[in-house]
C-alpha positions as CSV (number, residue, x, y, z in Angstrom):
1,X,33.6,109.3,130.9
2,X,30.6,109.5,132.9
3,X,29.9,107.4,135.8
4,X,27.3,105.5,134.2
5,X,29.7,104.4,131.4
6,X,32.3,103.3,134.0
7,X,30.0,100.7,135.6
8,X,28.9,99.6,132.2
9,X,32.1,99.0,131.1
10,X,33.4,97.0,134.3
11,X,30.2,95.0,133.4
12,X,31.1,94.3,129.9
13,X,35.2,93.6,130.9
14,X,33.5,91.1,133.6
15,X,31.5,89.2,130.4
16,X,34.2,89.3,128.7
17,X,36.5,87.7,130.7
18,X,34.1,84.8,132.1
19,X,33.5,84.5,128.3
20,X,37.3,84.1,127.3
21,X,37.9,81.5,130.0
22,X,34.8,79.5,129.2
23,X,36.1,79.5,125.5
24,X,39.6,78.6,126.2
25,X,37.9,75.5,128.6
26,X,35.5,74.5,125.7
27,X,35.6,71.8,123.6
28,X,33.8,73.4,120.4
29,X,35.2,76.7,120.5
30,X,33.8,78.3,117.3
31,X,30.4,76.9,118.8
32,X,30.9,78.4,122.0
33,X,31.9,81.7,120.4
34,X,28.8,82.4,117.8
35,X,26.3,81.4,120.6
36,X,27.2,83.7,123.8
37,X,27.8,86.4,121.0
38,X,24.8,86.1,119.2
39,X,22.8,86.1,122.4
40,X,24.7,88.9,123.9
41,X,24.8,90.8,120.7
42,X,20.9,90.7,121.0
43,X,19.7,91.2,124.4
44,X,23.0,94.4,124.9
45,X,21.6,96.2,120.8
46,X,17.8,96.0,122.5
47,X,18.9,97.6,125.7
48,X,21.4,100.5,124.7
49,X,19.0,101.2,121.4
50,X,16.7,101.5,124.2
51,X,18.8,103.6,126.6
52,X,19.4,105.9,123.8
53,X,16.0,106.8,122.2
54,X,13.7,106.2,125.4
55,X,15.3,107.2,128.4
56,X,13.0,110.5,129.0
57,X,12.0,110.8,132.9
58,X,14.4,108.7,134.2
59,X,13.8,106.0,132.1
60,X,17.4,105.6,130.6
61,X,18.8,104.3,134.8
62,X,16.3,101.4,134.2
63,X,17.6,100.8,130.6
64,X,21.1,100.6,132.1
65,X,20.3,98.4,134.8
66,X,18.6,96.2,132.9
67,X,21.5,95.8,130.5
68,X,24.1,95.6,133.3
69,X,21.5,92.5,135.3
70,X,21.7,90.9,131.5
71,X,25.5,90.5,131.0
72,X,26.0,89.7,135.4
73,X,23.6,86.9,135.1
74,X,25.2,86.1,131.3
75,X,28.5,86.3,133.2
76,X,27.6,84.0,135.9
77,X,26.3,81.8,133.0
78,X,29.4,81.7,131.7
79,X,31.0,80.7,135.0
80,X,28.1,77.8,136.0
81,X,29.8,76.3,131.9
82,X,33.3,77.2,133.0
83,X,32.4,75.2,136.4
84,X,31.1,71.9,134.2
85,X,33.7,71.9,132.0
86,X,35.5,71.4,134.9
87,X,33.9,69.0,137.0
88,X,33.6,67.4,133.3
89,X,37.5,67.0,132.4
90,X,38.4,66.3,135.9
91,X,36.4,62.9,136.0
């Protein structure tokens, strides 16, 4: 696995986990679910499509970064809901 891939993945286990937790803290679960998938089903098929069929001249590091800024700032997303929920139940 190539070094690229590696930090890709630790991005995607990092989403997923700040995704599980704010699922298992929601109220409407399914709800919860078809949203942050559907918007991260989008914005990650754009960026690897991209990273695969235009990444001549060094293009495909930009691809990658891009993709690994969306799911960091989808992740701390995730955590600003998981942080409401919160301050939500505790009141």
């Amino acid at each position: 696995m190539s070094e690229d891939l590696t930090y890709l993945l630790i991005c995607y286990l990092i989403f997923g986990i700040t995704l599980a937790i704010h699922i298992f803290r929601s109220k409407n679960r399914k709800r919860t679910v078809s949203i942050h998938f559907s918007v991260a089903c989008m914005y990650s098929a754009f960026f690897i499509y991209n990273l695969n069929t235009n990444s001549a001249g060094g293009a495909g590091l930009v691809w990658l970064v891009f993709l690994m800024i969306a799911l960091l700032v989808h992740s701390v997303i995730n955590l600003i809901g998981i942080a409401l929920d919160f301050l939500k139940n505790r009141k």
